[in-house]
C-alpha positions as CSV (number, residue, x, y, z in Angstrom):
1,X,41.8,-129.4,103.0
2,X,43.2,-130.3,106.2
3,X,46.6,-131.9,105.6
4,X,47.2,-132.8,110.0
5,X,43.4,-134.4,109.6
6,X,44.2,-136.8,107.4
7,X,48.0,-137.9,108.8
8,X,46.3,-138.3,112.4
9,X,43.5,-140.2,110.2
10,X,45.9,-142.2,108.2
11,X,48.2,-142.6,111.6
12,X,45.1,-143.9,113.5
13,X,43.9,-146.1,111.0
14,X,47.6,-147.7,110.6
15,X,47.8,-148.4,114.5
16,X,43.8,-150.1,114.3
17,X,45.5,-152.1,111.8
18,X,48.8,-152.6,114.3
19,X,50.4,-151.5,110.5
20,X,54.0,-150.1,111.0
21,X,54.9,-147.3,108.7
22,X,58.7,-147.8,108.3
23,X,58.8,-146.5,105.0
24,X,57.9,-144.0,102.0
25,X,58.7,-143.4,98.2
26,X,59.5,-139.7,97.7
27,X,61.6,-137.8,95.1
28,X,61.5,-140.0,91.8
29,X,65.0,-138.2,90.0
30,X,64.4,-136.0,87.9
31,X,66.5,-133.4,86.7
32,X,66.6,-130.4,88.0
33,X,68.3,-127.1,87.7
34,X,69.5,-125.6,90.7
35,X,68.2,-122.4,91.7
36,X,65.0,-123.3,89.3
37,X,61.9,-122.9,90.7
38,X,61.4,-126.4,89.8
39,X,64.2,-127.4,92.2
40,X,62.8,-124.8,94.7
41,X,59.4,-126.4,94.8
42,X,60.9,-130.0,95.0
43,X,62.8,-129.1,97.7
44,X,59.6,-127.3,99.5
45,X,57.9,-130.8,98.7
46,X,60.0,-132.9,99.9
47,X,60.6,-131.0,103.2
48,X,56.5,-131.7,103.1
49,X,57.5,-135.5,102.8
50,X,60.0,-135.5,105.6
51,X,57.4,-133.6,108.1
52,X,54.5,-136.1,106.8
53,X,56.7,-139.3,107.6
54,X,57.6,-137.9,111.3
55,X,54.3,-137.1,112.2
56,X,53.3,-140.6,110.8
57,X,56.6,-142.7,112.8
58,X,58.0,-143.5,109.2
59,X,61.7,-143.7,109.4
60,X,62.7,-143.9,106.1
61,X,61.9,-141.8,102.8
62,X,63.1,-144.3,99.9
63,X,64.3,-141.6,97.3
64,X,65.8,-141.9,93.3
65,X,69.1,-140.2,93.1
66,X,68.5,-136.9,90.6
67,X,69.7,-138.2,86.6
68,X,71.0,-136.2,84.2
69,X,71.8,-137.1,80.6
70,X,72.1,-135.0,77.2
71,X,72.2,-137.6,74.7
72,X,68.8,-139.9,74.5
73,X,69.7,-143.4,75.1
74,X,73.3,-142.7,76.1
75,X,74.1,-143.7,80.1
76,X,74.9,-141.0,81.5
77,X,77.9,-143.5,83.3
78,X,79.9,-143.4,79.9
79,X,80.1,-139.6,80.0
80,X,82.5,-138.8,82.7
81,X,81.0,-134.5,82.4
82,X,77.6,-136.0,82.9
83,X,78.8,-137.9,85.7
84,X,80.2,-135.2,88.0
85,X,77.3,-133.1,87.1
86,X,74.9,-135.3,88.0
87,X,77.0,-136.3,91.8
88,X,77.5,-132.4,92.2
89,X,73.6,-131.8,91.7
90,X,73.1,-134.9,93.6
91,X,75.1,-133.5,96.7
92,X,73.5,-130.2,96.6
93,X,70.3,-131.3,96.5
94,X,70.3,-134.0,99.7
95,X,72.5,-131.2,101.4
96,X,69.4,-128.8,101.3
97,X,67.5,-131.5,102.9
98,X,69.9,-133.0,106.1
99,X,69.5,-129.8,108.5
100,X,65.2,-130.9,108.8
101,X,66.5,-134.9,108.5
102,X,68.4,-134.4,111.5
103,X,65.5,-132.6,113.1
104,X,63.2,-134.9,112.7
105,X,64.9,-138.2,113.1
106,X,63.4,-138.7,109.7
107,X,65.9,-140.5,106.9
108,X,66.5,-141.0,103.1
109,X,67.5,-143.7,101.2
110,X,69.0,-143.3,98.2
111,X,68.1,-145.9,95.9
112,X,70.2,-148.1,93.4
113,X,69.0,-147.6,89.9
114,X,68.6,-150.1,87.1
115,X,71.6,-150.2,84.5
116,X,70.7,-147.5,82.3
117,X,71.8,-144.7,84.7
118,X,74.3,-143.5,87.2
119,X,74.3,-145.2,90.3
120,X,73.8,-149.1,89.8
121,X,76.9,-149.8,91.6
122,X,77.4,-149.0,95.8
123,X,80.7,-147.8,95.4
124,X,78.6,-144.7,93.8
125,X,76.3,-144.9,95.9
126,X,78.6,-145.1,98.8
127,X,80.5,-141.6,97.8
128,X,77.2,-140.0,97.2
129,X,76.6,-140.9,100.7
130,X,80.1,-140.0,101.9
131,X,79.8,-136.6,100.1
132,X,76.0,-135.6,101.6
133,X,77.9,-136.5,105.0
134,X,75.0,-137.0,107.3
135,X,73.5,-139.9,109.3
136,X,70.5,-139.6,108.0
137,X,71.3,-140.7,104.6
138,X,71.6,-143.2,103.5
139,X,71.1,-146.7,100.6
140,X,68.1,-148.1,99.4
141,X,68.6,-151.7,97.7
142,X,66.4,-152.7,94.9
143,X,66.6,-155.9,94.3
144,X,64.7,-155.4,91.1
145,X,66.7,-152.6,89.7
146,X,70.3,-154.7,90.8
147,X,68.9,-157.5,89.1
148,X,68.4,-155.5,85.6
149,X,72.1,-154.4,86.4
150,X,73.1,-157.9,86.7
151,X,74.5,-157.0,89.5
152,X,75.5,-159.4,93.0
153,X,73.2,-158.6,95.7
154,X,76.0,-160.4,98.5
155,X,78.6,-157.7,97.0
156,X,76.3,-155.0,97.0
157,X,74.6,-155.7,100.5
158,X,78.4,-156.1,102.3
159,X,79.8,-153.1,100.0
160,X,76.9,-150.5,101.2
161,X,77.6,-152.0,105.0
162,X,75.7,-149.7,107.6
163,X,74.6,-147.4,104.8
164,X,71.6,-149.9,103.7
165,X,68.8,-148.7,105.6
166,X,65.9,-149.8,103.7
167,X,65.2,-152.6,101.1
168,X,62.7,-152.4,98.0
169,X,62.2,-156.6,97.6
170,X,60.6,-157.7,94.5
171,X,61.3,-159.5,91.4
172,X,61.4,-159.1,87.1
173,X,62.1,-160.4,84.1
174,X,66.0,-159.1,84.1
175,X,65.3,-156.4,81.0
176,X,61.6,-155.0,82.2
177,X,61.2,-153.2,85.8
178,X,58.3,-154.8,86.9
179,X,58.5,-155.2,90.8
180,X,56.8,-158.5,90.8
181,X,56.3,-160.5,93.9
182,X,59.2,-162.7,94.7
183,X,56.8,-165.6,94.5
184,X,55.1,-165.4,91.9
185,X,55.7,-166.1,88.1
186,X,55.7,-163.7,86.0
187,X,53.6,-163.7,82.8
188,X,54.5,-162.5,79.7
């Protein structure tokens, strides 16, 4: 019922524990029309988010990029219409967001998705970030979701450069997203 309660709560707790928040996973990518109400109240939620990590000290807001596909089981990467949709809507949406970002100090990162979807590689990831033009965007790498890509994390860490702010470690099988510990085996 009482939303500052609970982050001075959570924030207290965290510091008793000498736990550093550094970071958060918001938005998950889904589609969204703009204008919707959908897109309206994501946006309203995620400006929540952005307030809720500054009052907490977390830096960082790990975020999907939004996906949009029209054929099932088609990547949207092989359709060049879906492709330019999906970067416009993209832009547009982490637009609406960099006035509060900036206000806050608070950032996103964008993370790299498995190889099924748009933005596996950081040469897309780095012209999303060039298009939403503002400091406090930024890459997330996965190493789980590069690894189903088959991707190389050395090329992907010195391609992204200064715009990898935030890292999701963990390990899979190579064809099931499981964000496994990087030390321990998996089982089948």
């Amino acid at each position: 019922d009482d939303p500052d309660l609970k982050l001075d709560q959570l924030k207290k707790q965290a510091d008793s524990l000498a736990l550093d928040l550094h970071q958060v996973h918001g938005y998950w990518g889904e589609y969204l029309e703009p204008g919707s109400n959908e897109w309206e109240e994501k946006i309203t939620y995620f400006k929540k988010e952005i307030r809720c990590s500054q009052r907490l000290g977390i830096k960082v807001i790990v975020s999907h990029p939004m996906r949009h596909t029209t054929s099932k089981g088609v990547p949207p990467a092989a359709n060049w219409s879906e492709r330019e949709k999906a970067f416009k809507l993209n832009v547009r949406f982490f637009k609406e967001l960099t006035p509060l970002l900036e206000e806050t100090g608070v950032s996103v990162g964008i993370e790299n998705m498995p190889y099924l979807h748009l933005w596996t590689e950081a040469e897309d990831l780095n012209q999303l970030i060039d298009a939403i033009d503002s400091p406090n965007v930024g890459i997330t790498l996965d190493t789980s979701h590069l690894n189903m890509s088959r991707g190389n994390f050395t090329r992907f860490i010195h391609t992204t450069g200064k715009r990898l702010i935030a890292t999701h470690i963990s390990d899979n099988l190579q064809d099931t997203d499981r964000h496994l510990l990087p030390d321990r085996k998996s089982v089948v």
